[in-house]
N, CA, C and O of each residue as an XYZ file, in Angstrom:
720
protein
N     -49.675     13.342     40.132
C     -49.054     12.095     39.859
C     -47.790     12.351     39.063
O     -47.863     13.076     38.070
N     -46.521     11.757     39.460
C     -45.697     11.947     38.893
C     -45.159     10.711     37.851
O     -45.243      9.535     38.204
N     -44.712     11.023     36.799
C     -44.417     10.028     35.804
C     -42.787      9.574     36.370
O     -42.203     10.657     36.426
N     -42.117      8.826     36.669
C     -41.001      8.207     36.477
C     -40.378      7.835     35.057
O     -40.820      7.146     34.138
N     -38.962      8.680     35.244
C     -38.305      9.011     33.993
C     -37.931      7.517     33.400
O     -37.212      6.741     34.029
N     -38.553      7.184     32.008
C     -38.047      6.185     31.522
C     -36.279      5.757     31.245
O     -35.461      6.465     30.657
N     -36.034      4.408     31.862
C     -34.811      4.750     30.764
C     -34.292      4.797     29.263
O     -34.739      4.131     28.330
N     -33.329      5.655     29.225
C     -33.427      5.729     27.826
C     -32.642      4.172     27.016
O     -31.608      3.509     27.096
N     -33.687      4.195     26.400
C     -33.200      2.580     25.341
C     -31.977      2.507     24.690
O     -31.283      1.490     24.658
N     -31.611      3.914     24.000
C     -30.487      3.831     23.093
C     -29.569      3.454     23.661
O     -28.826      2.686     23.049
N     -29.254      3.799     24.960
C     -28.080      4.144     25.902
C     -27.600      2.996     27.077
O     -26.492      2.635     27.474
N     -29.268      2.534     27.494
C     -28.948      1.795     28.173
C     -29.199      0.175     27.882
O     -29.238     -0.641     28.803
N     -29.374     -0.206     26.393
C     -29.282     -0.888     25.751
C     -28.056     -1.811     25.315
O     -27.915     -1.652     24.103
N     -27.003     -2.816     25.864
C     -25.754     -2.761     25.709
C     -25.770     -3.464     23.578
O     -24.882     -3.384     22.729
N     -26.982     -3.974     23.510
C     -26.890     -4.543     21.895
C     -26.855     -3.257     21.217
O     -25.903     -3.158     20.443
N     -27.679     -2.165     21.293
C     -27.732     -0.842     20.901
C     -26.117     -0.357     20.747
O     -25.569     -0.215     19.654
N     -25.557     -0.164     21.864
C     -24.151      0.406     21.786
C     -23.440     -0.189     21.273
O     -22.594      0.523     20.733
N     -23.248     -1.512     21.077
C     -22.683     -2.454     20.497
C     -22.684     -2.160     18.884
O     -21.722     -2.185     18.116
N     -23.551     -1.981     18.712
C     -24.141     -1.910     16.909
C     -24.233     -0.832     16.834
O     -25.167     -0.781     16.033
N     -23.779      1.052     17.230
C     -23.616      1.717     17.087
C     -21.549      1.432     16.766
O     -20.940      1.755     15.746
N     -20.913      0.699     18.133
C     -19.590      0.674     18.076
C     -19.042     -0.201     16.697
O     -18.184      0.245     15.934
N     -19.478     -1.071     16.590
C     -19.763     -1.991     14.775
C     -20.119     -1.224     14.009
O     -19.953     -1.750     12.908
N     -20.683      0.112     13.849
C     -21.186      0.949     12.446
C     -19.901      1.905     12.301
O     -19.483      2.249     11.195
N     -19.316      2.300     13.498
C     -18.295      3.249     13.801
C     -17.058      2.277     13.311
O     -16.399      2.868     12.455
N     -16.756      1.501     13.480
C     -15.462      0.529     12.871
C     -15.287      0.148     11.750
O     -14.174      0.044     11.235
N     -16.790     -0.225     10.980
C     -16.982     -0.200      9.715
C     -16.521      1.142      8.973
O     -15.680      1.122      8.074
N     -17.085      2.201      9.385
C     -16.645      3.527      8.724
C     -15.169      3.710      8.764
O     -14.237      3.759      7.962
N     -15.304      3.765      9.658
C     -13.357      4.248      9.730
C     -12.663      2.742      9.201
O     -11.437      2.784      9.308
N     -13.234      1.289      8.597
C     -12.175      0.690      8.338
C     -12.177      1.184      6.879
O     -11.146      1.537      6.308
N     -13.981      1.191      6.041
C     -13.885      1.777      5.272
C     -12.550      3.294      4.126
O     -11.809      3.565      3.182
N     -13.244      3.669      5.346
C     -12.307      5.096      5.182
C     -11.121      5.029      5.298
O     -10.428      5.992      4.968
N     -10.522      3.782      5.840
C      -9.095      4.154      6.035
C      -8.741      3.427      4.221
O      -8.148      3.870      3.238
N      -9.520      2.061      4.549
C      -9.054      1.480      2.946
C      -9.318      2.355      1.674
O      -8.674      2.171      0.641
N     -10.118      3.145      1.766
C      -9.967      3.851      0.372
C      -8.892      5.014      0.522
O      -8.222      5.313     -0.467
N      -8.741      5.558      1.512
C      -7.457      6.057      1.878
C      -6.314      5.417      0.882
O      -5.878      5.872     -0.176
N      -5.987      4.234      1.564
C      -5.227      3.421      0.765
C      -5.655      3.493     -0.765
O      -5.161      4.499     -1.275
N      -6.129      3.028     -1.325
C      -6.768      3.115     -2.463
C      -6.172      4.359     -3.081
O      -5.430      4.474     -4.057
N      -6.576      5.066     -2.440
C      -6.489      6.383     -3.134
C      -4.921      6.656     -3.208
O      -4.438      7.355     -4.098
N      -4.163      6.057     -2.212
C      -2.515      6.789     -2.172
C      -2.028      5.713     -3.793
O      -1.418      6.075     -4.799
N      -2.686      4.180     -3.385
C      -2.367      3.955     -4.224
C      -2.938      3.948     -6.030
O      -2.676      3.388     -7.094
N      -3.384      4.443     -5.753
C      -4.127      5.198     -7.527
C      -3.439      6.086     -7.634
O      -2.989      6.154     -8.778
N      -3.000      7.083     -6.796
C      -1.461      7.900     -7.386
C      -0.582      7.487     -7.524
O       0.220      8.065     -8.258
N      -0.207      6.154     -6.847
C       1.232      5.880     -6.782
C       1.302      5.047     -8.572
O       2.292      5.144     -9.297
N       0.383      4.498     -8.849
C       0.053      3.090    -10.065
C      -0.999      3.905    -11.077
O      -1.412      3.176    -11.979
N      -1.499      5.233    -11.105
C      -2.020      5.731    -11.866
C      -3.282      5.822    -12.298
O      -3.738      6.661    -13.076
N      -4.218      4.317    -11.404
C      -5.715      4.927    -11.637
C      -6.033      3.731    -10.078
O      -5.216      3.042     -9.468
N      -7.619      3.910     -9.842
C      -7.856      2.839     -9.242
C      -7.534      1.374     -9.524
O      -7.000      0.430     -8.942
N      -8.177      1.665    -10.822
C      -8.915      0.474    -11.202
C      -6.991     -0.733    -10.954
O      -6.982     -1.851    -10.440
N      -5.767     -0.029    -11.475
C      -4.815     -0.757    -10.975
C      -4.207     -0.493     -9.896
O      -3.057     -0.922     -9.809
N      -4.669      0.140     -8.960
C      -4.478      0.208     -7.555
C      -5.681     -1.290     -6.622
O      -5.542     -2.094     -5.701
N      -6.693     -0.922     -7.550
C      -7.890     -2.333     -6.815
C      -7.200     -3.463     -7.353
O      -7.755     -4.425     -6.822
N      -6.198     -3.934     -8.196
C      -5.963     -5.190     -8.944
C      -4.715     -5.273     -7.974
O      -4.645     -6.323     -7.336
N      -3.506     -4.139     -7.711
C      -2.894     -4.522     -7.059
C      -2.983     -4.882     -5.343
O      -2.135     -5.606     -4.823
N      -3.929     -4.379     -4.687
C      -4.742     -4.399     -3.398
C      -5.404     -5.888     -3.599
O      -5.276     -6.516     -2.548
N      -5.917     -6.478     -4.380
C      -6.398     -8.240     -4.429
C      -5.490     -9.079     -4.426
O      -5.637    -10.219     -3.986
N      -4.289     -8.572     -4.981
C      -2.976     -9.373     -5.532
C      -2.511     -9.466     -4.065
O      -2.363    -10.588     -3.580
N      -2.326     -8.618     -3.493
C      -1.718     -8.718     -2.537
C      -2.466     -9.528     -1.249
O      -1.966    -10.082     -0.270
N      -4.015     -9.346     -1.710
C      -4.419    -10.244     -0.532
C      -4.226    -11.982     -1.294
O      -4.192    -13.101     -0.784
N      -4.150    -11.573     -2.477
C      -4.906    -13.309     -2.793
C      -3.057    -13.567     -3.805
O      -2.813    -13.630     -5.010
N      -2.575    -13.609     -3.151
C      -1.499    -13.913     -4.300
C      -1.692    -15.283     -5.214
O      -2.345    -16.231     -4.777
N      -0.989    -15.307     -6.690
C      -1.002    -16.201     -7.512
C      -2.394    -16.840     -7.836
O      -2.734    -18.022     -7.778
N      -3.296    -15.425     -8.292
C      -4.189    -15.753     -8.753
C      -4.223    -15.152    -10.651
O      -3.550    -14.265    -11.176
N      -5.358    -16.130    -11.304
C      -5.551    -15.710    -11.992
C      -6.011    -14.255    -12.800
O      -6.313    -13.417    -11.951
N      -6.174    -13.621    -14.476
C      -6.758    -12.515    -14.359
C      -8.482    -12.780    -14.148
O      -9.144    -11.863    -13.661
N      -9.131    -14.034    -14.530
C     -10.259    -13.982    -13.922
C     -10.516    -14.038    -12.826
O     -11.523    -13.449    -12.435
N      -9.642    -14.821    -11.851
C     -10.084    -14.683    -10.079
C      -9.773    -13.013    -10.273
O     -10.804    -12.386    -10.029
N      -8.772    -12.231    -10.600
C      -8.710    -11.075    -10.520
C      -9.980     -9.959    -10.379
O     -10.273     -9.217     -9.442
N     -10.595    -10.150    -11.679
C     -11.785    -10.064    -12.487
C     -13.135    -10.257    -11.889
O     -14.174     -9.710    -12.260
N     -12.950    -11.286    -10.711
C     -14.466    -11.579    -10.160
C     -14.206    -10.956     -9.106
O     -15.011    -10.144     -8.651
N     -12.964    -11.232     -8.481
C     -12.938    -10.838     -7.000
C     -12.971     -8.772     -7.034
O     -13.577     -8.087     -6.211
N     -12.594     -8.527     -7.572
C     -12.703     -6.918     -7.866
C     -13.825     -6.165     -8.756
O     -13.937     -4.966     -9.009
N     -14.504     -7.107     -9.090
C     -15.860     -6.840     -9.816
C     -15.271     -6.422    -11.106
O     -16.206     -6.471    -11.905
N     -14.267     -6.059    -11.683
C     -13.823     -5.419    -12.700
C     -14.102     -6.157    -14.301
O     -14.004     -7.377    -14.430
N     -14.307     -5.631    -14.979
C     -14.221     -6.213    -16.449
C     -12.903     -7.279    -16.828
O     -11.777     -6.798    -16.946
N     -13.012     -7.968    -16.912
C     -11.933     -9.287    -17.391
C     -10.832     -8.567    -18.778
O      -9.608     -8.691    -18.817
N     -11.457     -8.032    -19.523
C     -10.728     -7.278    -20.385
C     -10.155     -5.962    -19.975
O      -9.431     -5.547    -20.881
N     -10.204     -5.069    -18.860
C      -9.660     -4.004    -18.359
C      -8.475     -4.841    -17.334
O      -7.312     -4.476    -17.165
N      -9.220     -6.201    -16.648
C      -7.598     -6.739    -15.871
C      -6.725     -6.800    -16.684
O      -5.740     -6.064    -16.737
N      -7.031     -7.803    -17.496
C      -5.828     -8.351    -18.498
C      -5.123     -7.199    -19.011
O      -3.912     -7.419    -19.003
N      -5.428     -6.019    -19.469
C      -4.541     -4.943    -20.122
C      -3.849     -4.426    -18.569
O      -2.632     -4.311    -18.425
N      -4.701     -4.188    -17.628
C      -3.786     -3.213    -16.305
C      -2.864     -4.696    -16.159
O      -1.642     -4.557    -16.219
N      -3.308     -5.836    -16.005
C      -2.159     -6.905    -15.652
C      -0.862     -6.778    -16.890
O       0.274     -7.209    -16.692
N      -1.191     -6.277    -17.836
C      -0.150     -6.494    -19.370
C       0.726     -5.612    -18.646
O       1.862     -5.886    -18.258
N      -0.180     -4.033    -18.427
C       0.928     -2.703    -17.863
C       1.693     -3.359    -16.326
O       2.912     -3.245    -16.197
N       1.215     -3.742    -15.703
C       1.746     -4.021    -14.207
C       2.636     -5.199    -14.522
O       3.631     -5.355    -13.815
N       2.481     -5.733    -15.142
C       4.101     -6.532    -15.354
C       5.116     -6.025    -15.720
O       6.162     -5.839    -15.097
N       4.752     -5.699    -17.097
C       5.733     -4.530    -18.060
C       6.469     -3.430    -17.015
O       7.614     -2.992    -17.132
N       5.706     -3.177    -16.194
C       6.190     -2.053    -15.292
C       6.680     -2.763    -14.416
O       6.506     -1.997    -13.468
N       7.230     -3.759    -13.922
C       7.674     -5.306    -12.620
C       7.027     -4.837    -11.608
O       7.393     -5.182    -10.484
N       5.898     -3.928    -11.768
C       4.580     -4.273    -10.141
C       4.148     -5.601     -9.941
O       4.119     -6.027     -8.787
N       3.829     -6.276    -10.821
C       3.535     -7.462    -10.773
C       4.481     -8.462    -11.254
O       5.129     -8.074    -12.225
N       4.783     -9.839    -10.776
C       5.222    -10.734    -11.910
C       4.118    -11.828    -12.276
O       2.929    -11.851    -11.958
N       4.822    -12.679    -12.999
C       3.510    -13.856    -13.393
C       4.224    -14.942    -14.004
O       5.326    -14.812    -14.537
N       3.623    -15.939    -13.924
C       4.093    -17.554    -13.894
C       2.977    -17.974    -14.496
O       1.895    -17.405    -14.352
N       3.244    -19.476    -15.545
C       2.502    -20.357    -16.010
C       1.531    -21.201    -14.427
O       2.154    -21.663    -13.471
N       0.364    -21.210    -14.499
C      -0.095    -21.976    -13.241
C       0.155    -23.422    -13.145
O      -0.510    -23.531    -14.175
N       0.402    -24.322    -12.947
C       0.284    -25.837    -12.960
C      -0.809    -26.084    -13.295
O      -1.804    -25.387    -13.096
N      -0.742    -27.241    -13.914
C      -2.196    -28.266    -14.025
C      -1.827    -29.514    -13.992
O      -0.705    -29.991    -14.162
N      -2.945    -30.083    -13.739
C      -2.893    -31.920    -13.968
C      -3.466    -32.070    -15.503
O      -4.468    -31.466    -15.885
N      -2.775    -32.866    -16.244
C      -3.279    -33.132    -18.036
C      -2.914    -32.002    -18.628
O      -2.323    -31.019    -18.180
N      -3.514    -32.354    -20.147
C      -3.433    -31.304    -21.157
C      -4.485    -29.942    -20.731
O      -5.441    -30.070    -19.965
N      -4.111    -28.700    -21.362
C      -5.637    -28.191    -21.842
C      -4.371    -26.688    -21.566
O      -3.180    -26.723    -21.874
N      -5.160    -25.417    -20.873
C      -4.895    -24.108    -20.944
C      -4.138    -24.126    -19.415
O      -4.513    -24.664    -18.374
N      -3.325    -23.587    -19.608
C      -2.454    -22.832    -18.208
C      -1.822    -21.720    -18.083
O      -0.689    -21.279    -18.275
N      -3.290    -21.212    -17.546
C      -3.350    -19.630    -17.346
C      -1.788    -18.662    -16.962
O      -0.828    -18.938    -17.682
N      -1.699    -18.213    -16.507
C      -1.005    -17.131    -16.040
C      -1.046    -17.304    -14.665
O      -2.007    -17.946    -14.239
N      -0.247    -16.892    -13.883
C      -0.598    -16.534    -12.035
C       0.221    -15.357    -11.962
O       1.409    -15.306    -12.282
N      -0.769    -14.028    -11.341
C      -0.128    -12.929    -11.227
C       0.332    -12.892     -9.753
O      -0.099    -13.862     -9.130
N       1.001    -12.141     -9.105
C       1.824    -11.599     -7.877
C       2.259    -10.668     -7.554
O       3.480    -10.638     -7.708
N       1.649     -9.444     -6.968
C       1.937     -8.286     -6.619
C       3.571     -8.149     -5.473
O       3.853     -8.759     -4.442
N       4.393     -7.014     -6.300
C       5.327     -6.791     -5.401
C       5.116     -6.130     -4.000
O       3.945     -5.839     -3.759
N       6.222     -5.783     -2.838
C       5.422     -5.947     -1.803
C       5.378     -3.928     -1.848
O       5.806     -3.325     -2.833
N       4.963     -3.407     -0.972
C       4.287     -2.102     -0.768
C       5.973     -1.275     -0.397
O       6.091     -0.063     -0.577
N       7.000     -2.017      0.051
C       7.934     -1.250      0.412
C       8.710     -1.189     -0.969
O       9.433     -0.212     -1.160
N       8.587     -2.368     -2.142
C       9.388     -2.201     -3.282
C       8.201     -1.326     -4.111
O       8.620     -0.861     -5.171
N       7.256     -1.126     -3.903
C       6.318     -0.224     -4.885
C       6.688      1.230     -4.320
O       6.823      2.112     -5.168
N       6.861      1.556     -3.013
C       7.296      2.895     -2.999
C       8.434      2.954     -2.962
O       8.542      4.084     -3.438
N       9.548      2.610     -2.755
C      10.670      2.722     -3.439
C      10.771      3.030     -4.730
O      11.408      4.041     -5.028
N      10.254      2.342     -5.607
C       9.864      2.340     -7.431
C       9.355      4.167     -7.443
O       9.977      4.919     -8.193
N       8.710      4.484     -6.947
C       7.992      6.044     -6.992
C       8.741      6.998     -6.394
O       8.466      8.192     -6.511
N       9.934      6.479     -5.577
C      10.961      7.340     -4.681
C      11.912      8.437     -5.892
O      12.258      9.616     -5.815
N      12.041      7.690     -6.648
C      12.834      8.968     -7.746
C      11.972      9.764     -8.484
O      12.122     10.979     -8.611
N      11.158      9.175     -8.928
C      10.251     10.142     -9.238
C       9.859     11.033     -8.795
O       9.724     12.010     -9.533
N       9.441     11.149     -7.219
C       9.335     12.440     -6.507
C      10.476     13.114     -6.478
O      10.743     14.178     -7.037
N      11.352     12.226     -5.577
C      12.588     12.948     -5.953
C      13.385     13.948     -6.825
O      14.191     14.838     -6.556
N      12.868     13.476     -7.944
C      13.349     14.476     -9.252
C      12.371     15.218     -9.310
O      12.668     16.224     -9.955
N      11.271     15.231     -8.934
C       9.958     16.397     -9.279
C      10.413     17.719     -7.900
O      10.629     18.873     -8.267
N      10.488     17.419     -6.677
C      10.257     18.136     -5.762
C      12.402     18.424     -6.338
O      12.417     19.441     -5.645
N      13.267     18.389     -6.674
C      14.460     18.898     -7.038
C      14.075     19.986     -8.507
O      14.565     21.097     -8.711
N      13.315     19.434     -9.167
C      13.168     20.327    -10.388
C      12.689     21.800     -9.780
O      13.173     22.872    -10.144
N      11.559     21.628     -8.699
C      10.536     22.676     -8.589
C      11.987     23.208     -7.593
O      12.303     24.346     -7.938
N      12.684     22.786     -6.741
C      13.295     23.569     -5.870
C      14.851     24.281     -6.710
O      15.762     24.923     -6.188
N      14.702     23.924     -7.921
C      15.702     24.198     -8.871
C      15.209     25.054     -9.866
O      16.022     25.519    -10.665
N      14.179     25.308     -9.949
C      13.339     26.352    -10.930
C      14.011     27.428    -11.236
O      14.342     27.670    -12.397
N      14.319     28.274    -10.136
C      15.115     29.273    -10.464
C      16.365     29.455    -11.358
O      16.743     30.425    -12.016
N      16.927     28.134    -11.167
C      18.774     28.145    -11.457
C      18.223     27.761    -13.094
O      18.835     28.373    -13.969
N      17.426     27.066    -13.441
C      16.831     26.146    -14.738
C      16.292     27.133    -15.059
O      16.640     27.084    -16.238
N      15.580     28.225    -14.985
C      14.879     29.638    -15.923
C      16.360     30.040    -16.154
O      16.675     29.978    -17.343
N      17.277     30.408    -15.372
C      18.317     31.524    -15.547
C      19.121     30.551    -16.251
O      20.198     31.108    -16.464
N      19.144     29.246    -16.772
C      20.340     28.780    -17.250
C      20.199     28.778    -18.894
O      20.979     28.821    -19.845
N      18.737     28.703    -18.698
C      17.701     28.187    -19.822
C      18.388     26.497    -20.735
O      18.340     26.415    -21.963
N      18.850     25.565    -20.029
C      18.755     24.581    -20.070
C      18.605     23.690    -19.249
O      18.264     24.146    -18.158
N      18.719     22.469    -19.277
C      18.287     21.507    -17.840
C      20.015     21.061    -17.456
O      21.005     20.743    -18.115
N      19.712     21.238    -16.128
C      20.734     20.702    -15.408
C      20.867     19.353    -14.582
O      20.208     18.340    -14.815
N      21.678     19.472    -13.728
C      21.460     17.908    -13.191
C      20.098     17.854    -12.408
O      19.498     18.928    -12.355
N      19.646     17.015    -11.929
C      18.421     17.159    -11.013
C      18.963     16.490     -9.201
O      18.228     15.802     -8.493
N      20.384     16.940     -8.826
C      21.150     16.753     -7.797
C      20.326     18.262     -7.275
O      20.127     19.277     -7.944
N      20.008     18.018     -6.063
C      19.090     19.416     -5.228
C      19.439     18.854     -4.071
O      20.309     18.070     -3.691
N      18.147     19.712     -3.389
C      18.154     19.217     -2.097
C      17.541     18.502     -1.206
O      17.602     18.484      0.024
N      16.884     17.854     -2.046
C      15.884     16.944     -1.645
C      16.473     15.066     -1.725
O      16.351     14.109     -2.490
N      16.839     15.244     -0.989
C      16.720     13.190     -1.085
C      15.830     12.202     -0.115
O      15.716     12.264      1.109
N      15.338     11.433     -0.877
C      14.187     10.928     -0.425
C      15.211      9.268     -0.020
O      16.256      9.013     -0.619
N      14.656      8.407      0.999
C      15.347      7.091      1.508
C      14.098      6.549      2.320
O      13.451      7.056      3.237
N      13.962      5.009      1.478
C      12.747      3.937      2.132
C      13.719      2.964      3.027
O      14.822      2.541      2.679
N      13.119      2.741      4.122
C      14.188      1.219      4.499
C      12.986      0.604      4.623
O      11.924      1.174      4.372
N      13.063     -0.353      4.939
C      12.318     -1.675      4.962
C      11.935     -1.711      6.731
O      12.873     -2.065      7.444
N      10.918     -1.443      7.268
C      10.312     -1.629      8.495
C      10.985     -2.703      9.360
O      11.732     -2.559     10.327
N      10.570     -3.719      8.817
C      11.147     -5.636      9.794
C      12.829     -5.030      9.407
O      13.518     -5.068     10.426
N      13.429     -4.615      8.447
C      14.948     -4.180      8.654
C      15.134     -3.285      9.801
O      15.799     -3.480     10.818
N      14.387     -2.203      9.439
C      15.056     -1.361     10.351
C      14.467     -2.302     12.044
O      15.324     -2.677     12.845
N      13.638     -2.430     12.189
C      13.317     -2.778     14.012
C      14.224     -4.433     14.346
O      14.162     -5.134     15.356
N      15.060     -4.655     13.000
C      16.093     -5.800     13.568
C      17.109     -4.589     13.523
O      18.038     -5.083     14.163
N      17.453     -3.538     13.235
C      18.539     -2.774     13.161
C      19.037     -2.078     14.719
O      20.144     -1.934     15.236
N      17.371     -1.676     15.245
C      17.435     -1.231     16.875
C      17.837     -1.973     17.859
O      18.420     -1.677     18.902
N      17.217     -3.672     17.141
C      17.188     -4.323     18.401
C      18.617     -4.829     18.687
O      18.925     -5.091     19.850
N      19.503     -4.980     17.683
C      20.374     -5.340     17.793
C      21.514     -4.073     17.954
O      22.709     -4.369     17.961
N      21.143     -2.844     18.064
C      21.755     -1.440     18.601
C      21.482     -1.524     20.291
O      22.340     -1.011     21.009
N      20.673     -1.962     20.724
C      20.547     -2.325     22.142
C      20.559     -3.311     22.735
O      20.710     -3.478     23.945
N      20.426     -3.930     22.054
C      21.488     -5.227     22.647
C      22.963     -4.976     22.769
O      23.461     -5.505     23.763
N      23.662     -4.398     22.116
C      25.119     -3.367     21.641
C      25.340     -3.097     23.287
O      25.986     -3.648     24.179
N      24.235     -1.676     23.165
C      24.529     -0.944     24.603
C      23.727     -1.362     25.751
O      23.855     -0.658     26.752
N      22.865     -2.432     25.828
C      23.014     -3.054     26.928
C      24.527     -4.398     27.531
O      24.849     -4.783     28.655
N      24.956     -4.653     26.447
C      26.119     -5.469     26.715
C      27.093     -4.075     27.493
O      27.409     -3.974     28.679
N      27.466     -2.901     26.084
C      28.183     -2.092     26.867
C      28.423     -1.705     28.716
O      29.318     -1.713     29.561
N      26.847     -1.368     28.572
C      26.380     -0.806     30.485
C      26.805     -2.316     31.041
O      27.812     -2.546     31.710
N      26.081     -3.031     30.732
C      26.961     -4.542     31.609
C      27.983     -4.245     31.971
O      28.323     -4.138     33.149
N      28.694     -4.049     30.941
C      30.496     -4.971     31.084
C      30.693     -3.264     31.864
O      31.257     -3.655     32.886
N      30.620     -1.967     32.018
C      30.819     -0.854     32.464
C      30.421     -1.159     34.169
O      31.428     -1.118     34.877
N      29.171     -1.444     34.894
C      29.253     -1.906     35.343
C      29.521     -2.991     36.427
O      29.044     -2.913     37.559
N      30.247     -3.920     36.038
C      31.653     -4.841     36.426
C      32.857     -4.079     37.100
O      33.885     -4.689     37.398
């Protein structure tokens, strides 16, 4: 007697594959956001104001307690990273409105991701010129300019792809009128 090969469930299951392809998207969205996280905890100096500026940016003109709940963080660790992230213009902040008397909080606002790396652009800049200047700075034994060879340049994404489109629009008019 021969047994007939079952099919296999995992596989031929389409809810199965489904909820394998949902565990796989989760991971990698995971992974990509702490990615982020992580570039930005170098760029702002720890998480904890890399997670305050990552909420800001989803939830703009919120308070430091919406801050505070929505990031799980201690209310007294926002308020000081919010003190530094202003002081530093990562953030700005405004009196909130109210209707009547009473308290009117603060509303913080994260700057956008192309003016935060810009802000960090000299800084590398001058680090990766020092190290490629090492030599000339031992033999001078003082500091010199930090002009090397390294220059670093951000443009702005939505700038530059209005910059193309309107470069081909250019030379499609050109080929036109050539053309004729």
């Amino acid at each position: 007697m021969s047994e007939e090969p079952q099919p296999d469930e995992e596989t031929d299951d389409p809810g199965s594959a489904r909820e394998r392809l949902e565990e796989g998207a989760d991971k990698a969205v995971g992974e990509f956001d702490q990615g982020v996280v992580d570039l930005l905890a170098w760029l702002l100096d720890t998480e904890t104001r890399a997670r305050i500026y990552v909420y800001l940016r989803q939830h703009s003109e919120s308070t430091s307690e919406e801050v505070a709940e929505g990031t799980g963080l201690y209310p007294s660790t926002v308020r000081e990273a919010l003190a530094e992230l202003h002081e530093e213009d990562t953030v700005s902040r405004g009196k909130r409105e109210s209707e009547g008397a009473g308290n009117n909080p603060y509303e913080y606002e994260a700057i956008s991701p192309s003016e935060l790396v810009s802000g960090a652009i000299g800084q590398v800049q001058n680090q990766l010129n020092a190290v490629f200047n090492l030599d000339d700075r031992l033999d001078r034994d003082s500091e010199g300019d930090d002009e090397g060879p390294v220059t670093i340049s951000v443009t702005d994404a939505d700038a530059e792809d209005a910059d193309e489109a309107e470069e081909s629009t250019d030379e499609d008019a050109t080929a036109a009128a050539e053309d004729e």
